[in-house]
MARDO-54710 format. One record per residue (C-alpha): residue number from 1; residue in one letter; x, y, z. Coordinates in Angstrom, 2 decimals, padded with zeros to 5 digits, always signed. Example, Ala and Ser with C-alpha at 12.3 -4.5 7.8 and 13.67 -1.06 7.14 Angstrom:
! MARDO-54710
   seq   type        xx        yy        zz
     1      A   +012.30   -004.50   +007.80
     2      S   +013.67   -001.06   +007.14
//
This chain:
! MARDO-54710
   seq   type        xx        yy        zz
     1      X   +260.44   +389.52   +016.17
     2      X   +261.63   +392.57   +014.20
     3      X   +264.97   +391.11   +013.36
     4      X   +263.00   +387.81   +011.90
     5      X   +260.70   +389.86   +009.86
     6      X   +263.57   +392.15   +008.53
     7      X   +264.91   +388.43   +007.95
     8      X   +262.01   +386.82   +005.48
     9      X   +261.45   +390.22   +003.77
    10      X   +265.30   +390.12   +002.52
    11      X   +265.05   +386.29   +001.48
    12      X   +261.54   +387.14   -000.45
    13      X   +263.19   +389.81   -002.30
    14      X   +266.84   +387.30   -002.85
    15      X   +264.40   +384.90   -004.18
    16      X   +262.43   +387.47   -006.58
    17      X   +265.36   +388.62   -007.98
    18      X   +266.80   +385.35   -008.45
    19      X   +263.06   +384.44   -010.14
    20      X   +263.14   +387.53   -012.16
    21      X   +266.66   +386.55   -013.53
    22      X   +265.85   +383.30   -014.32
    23      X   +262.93   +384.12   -015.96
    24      X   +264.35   +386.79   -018.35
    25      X   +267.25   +384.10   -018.92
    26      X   +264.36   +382.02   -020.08
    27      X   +263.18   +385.01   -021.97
    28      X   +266.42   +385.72   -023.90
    29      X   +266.96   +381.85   -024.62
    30      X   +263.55   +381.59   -026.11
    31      X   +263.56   +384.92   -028.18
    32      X   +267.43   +383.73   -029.28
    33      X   +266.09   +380.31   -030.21
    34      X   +263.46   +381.74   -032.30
    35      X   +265.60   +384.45   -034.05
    36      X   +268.21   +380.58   -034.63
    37      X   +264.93   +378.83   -035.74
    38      X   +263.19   +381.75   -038.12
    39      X   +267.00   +382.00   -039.54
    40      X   +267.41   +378.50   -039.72
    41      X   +264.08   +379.02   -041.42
    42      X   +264.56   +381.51   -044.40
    43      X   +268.16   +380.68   -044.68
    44      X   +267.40   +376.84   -045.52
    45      X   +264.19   +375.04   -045.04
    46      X   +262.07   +377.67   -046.65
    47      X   +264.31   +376.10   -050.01
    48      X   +263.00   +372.63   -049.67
    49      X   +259.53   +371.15   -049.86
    50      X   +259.14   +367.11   -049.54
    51      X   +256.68   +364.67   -049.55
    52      X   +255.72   +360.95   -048.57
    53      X   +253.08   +360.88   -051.09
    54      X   +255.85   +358.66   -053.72
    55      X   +256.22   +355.78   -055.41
    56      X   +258.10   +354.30   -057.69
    57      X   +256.90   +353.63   -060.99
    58      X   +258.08   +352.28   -064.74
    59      X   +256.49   +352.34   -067.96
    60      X   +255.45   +348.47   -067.84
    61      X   +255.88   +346.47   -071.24
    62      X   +253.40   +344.09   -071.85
    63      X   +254.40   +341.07   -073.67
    64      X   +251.49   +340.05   -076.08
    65      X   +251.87   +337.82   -078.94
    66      X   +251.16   +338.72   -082.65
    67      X   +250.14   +335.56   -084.35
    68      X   +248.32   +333.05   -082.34
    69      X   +248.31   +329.24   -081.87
    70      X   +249.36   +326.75   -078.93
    71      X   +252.09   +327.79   -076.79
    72      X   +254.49   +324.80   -077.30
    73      X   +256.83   +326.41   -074.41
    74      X   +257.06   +329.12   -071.60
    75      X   +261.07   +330.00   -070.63
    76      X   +260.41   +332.04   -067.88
    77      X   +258.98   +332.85   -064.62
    78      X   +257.91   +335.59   -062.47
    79      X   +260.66   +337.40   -061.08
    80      X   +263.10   +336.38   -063.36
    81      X   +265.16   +338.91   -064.81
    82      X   +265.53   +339.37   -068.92
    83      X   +267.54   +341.06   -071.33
    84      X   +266.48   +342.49   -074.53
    85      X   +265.54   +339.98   -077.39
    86      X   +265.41   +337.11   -074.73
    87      X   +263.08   +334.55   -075.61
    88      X   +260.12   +334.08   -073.52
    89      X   +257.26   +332.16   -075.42
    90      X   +257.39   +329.75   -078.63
    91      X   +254.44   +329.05   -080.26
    92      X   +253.33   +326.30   -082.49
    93      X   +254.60   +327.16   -085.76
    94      X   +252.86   +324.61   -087.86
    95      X   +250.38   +326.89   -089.31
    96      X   +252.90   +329.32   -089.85
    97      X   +255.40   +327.14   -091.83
    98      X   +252.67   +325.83   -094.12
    99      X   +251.48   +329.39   -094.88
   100      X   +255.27   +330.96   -096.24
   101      X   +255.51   +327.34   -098.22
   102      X   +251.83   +328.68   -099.70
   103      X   +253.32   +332.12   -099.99
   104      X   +256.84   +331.11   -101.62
   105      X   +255.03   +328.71   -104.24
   106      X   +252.63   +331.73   -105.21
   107      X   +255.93   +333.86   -105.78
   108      X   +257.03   +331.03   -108.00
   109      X   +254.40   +331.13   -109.58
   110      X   +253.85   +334.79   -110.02
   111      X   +257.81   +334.90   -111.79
   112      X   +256.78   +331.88   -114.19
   113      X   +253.62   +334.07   -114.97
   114      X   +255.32   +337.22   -115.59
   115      X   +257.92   +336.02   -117.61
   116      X   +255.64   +334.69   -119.86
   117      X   +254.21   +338.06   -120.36
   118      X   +257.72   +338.78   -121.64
   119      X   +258.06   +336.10   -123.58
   120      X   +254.12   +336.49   -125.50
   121      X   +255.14   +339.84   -126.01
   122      X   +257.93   +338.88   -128.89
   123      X   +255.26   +335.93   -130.71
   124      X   +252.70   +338.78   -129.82
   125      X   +254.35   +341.55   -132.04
   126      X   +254.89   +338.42   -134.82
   127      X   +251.25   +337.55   -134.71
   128      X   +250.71   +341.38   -135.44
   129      X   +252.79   +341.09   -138.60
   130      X   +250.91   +338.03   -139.52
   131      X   +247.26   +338.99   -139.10
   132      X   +248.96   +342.64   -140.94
   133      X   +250.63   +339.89   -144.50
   134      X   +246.86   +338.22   -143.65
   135      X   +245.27   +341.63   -144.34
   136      X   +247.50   +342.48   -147.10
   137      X   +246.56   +339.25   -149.06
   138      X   +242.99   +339.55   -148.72
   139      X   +243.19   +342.70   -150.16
   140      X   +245.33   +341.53   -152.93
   141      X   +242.67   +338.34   -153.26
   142      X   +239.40   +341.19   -153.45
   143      X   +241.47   +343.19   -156.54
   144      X   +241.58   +340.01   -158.08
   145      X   +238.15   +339.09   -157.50
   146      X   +237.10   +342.97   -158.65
   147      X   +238.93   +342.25   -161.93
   148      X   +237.71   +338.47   -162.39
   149      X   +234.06   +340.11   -161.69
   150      X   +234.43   +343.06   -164.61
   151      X   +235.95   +340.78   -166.83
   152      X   +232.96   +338.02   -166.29
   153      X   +230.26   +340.87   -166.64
   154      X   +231.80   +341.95   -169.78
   155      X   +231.38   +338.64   -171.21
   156      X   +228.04   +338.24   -169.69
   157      X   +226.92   +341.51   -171.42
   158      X   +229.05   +340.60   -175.27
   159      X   +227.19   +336.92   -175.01
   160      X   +223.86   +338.09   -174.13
   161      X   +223.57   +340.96   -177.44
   162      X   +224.89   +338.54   -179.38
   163      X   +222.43   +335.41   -178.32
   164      X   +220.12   +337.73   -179.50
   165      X   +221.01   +337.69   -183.10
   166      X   +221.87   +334.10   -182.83
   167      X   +225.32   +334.51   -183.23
   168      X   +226.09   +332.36   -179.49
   169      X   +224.45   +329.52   -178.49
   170      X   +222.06   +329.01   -175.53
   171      X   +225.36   +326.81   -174.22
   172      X   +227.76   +329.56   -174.34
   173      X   +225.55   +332.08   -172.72
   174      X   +224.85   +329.68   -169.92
   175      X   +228.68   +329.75   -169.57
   176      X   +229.13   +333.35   -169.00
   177      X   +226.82   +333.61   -166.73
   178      X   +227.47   +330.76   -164.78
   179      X   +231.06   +332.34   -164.65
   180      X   +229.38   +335.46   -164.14
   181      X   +227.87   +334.29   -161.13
   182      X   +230.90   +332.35   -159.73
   183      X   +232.92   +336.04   -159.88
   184      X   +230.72   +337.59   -158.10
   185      X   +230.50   +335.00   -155.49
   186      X   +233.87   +335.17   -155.47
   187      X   +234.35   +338.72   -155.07
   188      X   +231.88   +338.70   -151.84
   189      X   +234.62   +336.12   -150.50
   190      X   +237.55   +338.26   -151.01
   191      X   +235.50   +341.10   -149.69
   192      X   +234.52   +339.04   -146.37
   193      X   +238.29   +337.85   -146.11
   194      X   +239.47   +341.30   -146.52
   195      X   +237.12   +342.16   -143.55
   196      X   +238.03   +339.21   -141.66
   197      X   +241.94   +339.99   -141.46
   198      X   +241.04   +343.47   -140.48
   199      X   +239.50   +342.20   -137.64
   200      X   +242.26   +339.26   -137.13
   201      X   +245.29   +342.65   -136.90
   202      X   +242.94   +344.50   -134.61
   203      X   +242.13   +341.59   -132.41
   204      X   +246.31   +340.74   -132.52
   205      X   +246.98   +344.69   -131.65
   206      X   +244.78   +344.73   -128.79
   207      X   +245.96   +341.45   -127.46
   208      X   +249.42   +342.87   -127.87
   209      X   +248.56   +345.86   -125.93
   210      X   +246.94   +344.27   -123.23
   211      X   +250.55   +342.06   -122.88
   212      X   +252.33   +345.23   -122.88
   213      X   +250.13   +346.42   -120.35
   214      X   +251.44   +343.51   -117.89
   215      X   +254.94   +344.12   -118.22
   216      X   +255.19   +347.85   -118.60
   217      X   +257.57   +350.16   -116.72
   218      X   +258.96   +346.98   -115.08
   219      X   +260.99   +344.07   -115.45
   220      X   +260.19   +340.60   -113.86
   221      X   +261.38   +341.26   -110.64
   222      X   +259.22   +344.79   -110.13
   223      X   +256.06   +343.74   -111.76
   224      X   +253.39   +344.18   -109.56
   225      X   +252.13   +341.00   -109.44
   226      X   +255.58   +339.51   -108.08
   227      X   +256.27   +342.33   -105.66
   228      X   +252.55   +341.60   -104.48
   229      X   +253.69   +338.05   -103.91
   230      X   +257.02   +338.84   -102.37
   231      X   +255.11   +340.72   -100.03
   232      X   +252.68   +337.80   -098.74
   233      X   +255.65   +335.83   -098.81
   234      X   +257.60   +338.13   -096.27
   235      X   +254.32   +338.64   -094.55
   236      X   +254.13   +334.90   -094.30
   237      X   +257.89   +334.44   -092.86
   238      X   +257.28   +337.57   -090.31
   239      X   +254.33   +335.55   -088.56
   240      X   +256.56   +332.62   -088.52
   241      X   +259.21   +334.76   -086.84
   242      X   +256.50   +335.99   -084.50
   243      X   +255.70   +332.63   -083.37
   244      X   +258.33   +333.23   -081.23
   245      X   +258.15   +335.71   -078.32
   246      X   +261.40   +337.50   -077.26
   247      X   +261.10   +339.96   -074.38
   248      X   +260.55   +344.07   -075.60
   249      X   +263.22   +345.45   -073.16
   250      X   +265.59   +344.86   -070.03
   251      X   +263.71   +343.93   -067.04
   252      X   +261.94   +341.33   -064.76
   253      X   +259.04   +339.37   -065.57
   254      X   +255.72   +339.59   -063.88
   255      X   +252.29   +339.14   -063.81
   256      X   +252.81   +335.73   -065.77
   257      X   +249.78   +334.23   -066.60
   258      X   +250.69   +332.07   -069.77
   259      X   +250.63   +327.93   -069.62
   260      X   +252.06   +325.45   -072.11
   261      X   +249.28   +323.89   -074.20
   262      X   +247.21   +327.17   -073.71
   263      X   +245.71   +328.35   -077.35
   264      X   +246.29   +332.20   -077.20
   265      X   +245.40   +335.02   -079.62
   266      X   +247.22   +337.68   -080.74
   267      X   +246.85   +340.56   -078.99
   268      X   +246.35   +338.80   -075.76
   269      X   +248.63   +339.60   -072.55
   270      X   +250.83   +336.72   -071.47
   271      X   +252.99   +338.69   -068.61
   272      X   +254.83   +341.74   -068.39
   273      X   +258.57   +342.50   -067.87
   274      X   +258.97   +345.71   -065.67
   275      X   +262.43   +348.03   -066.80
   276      X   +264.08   +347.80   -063.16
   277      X   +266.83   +350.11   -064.40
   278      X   +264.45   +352.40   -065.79
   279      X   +262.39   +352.91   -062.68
   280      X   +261.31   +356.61   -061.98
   281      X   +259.14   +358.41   -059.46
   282      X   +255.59   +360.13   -059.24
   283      X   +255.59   +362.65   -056.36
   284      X   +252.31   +363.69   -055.56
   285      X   +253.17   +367.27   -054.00
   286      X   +250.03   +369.49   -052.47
   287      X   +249.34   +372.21   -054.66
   288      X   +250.12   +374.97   -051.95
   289      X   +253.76   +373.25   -052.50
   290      X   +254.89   +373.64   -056.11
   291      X   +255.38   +377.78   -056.54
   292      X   +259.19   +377.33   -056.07
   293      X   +259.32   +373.70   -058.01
   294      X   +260.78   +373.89   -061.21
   295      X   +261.17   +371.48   -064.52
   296      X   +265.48   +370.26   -063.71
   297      X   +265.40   +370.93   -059.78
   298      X   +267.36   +368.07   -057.63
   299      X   +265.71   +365.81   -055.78
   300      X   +266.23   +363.93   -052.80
   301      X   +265.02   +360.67   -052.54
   302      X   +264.68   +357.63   -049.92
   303      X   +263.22   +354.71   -049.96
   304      X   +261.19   +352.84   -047.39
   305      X   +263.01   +349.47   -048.88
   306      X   +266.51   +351.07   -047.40
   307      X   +265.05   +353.19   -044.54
   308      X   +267.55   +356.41   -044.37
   309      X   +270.12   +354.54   -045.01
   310      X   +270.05   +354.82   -048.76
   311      X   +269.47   +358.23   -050.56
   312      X   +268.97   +358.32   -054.35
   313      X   +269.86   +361.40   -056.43
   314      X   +267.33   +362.75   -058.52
   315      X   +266.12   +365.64   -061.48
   316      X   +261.98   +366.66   -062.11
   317      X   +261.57   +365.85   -064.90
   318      X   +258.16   +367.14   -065.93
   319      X   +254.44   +368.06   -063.99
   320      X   +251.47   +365.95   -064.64
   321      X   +248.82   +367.51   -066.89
   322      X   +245.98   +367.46   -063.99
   323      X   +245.45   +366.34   -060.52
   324      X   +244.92   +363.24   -059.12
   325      X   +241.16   +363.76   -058.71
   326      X   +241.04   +364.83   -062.39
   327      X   +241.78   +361.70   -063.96
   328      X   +240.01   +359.39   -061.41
   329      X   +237.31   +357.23   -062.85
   330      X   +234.74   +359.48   -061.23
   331      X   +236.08   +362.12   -060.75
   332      X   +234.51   +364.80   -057.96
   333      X   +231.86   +367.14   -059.46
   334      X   +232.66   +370.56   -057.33
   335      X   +229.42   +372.52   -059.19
   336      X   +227.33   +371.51   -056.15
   337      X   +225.67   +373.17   -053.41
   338      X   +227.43   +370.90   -051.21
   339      X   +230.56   +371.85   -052.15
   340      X   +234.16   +370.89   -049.43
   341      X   +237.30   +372.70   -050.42
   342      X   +240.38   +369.77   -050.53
   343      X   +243.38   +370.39   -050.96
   344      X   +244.39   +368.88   -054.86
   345      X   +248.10   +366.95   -054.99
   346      X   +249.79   +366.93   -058.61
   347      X   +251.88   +364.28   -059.69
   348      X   +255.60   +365.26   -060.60
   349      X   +257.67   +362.71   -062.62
   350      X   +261.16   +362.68   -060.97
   351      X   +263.96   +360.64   -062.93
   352      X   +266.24   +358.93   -060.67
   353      X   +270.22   +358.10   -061.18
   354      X   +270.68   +354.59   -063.15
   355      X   +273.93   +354.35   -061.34
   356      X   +272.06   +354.46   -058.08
   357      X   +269.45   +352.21   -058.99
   358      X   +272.30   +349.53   -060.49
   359      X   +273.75   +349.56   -056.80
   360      X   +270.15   +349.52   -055.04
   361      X   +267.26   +348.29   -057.14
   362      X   +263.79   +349.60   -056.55
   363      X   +260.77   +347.70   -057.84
   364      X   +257.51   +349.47   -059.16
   365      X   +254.97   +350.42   -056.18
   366      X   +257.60   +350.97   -053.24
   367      X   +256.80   +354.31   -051.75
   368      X   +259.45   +356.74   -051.14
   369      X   +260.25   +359.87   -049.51
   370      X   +260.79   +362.95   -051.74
   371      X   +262.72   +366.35   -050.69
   372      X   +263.37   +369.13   -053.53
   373      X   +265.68   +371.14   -053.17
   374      X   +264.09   +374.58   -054.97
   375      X   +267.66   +376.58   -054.97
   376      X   +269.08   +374.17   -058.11
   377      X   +267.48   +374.18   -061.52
   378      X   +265.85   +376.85   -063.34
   379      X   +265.41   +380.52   -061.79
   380      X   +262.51   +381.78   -063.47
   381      X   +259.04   +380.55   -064.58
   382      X   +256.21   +378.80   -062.45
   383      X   +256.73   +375.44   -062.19
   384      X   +253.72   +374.16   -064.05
   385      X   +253.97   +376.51   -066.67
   386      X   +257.72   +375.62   -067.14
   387      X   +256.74   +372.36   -067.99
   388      X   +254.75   +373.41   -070.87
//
């Protein structure tokens, strides 16, 4: 009996020891993996904060028409990729045409008009020299009506002391002053036409003026009246140009919602072509996340489209001015007694590769996964304030 018990007391103790070893084994691998993981830690991780909260995202050109009228044809569908100055919609440019013909007969017109101000200006001037001889005349004609008038009241007076003595007869005296009388009619004739071609060189002047006016400080091409007209004819031609719709920038069509046949307005949205190759990203990072994110930092990027197998280089670009919640069409009112802390997420605008996006195309909405690495870019500054 003794030599059993002596027997189970030395296997308890083999097996504490061999407990207590394994145990502090366990002890040292644990406190080695955490000194590997805390290392691991501040040595790398702590440099990177990510984020599913991404999409993609492009500034979206809307293709709107600047005249309106019937669309005579569509040339393209959703999906359909465009270049630059493709055309996408014609309209009916009947109304169009017949307004520049309008337009280009009023600049015709315009031309004829001015250079007859040119041309009255030269019998203008003439008619002034005219009405000036007219003037000069009359007074010429009034002297000799002031003379004929002394010389008839002279003999008036001689006739009329000498009828009194009886040396003229009643017939001669009726004579001098019927002449008498005609002189001084005359005289008030001369004196009205003297007045008369006064007025005649005045009225002449002023018309000449008012000529001068028209054409002054420009010749027929930069009077005002033809550049006015050159201008509603080049208005005119730019709405018949605009009758036909060419697409704003590279991209794909969507969202098309024109028909042939369909009378639009200008102004009105008949699709949209979204810039594939100018496709960026909005990451929206929690605010506890962006002290080390900086304005030029690299980016990481994947797409669910490509799973990991695809990773897209990328530079932040710029912060949002406000949060999510800020701009939302009701946006939360925190002055309340009922008041929940949540955490805010900021949008950051991250520009992606084109070189990447050429080899794998995104399209706007796809979400993506975003890691920044906080060690590249600038070294100083907050983040928002850096983007200032």
């Amino acid at each position: 009996m003794t030599e059993n018990a002596s027997s189970v007391s030395e296997n308890s103790a083999v097996r504490v020891q061999r407990r207590n070893k394994l145990l502090g084994g366990l002890a040292a691998v644990v406190i080695v993996a955490g000194i590997a993981a805390g290392a691991y830690w501040w040595l790398h991780s702590s440099h990177f904060v990510s984020t599913d909260n991404a999409y993609a995202a492009a500034e979206v050109a809307q293709v709107t028409p600047s005249v309106g009228g019937t669309v005579l044809e569509v040339l393209v569908k959703d999906t359909q990729a465009v270049r630059k100055g493709d055309v996408l919609v014609r309209i009916d440019p009947t109304d169009a045409k017949l307004a520049l013909a309008q337009a280009e007969a009023e600049l015709a017109r315009a031309t004829r008009r001015v250079k007859g101000y040119v041309a009255n200006d030269g019998g203008l001037k003439a008619q002034v020299t005219a009405r000036e001889a007219d003037e000069k005349r009359a007074a010429a004609q009034l002297l000799a009506a002031q003379a004929d008038m002394e010389r008839a009241t002279i003999d008036l007076k001689r006739r009329e002391a000498l009828a009194q003595s009886g040396s003229v007869s009643g017939e001669e005296l009726t004579q001098a002053q019927n002449a008498f009388a005609a002189a001084k009619a005359q005289q008030a004739s001369a004196v009205a036409a003297q007045a008369q071609a006064k007025a005649n060189r005045e009225a002449a002047i002023g018309a000449k003026q008012v000529n001068a006016t028209l054409i002054e400080g420009a010749d027929g091409e930069s009077n005002p009246e033809v550049l006015l007209a050159q201008a509603r004819r080049d208005q005119a031609q730019v709405d018949l140009d605009r009758t036909t719709v060419l697409a704003p920038v590279d991209g794909v069509v969507a969202k098309r919602s024109v028909q042939i046949g369909q009378r639009v307005q200008a102004g009105a949205a008949l699709m949209a072509v979204v810039p594939v190759q100018q496709i960026y990203v909005d990451a929206n990072f929690k605010e506890g996340q962006l002290g080390k994110v900086r304005v030029g930092q690299q980016v990481e990027l994947q797409a669910d489209l490509y799973s990991s197998d695809v990773k897209y280089k990328g530079t932040i670009v710029g912060f949002s001015g406000g949060s999510g919640s800020a701009f939302a069409a009701i946006p939360a009112q925190n002055a309340t007694g009922n008041w929940i802390k949540v955490v805010q997420r900021l949008p950051v605008r991250i520009q992606l590769e084109p070189a990447e996006l050429q080899k794998n195309p995104l399209r706007v909405g796809l979400s993506m996964h975003v890691t920044v690495d906080t060690r590249t870019g600038p070294a100083d500054g907050a983040g928002v304030a850096a983007a200032q």
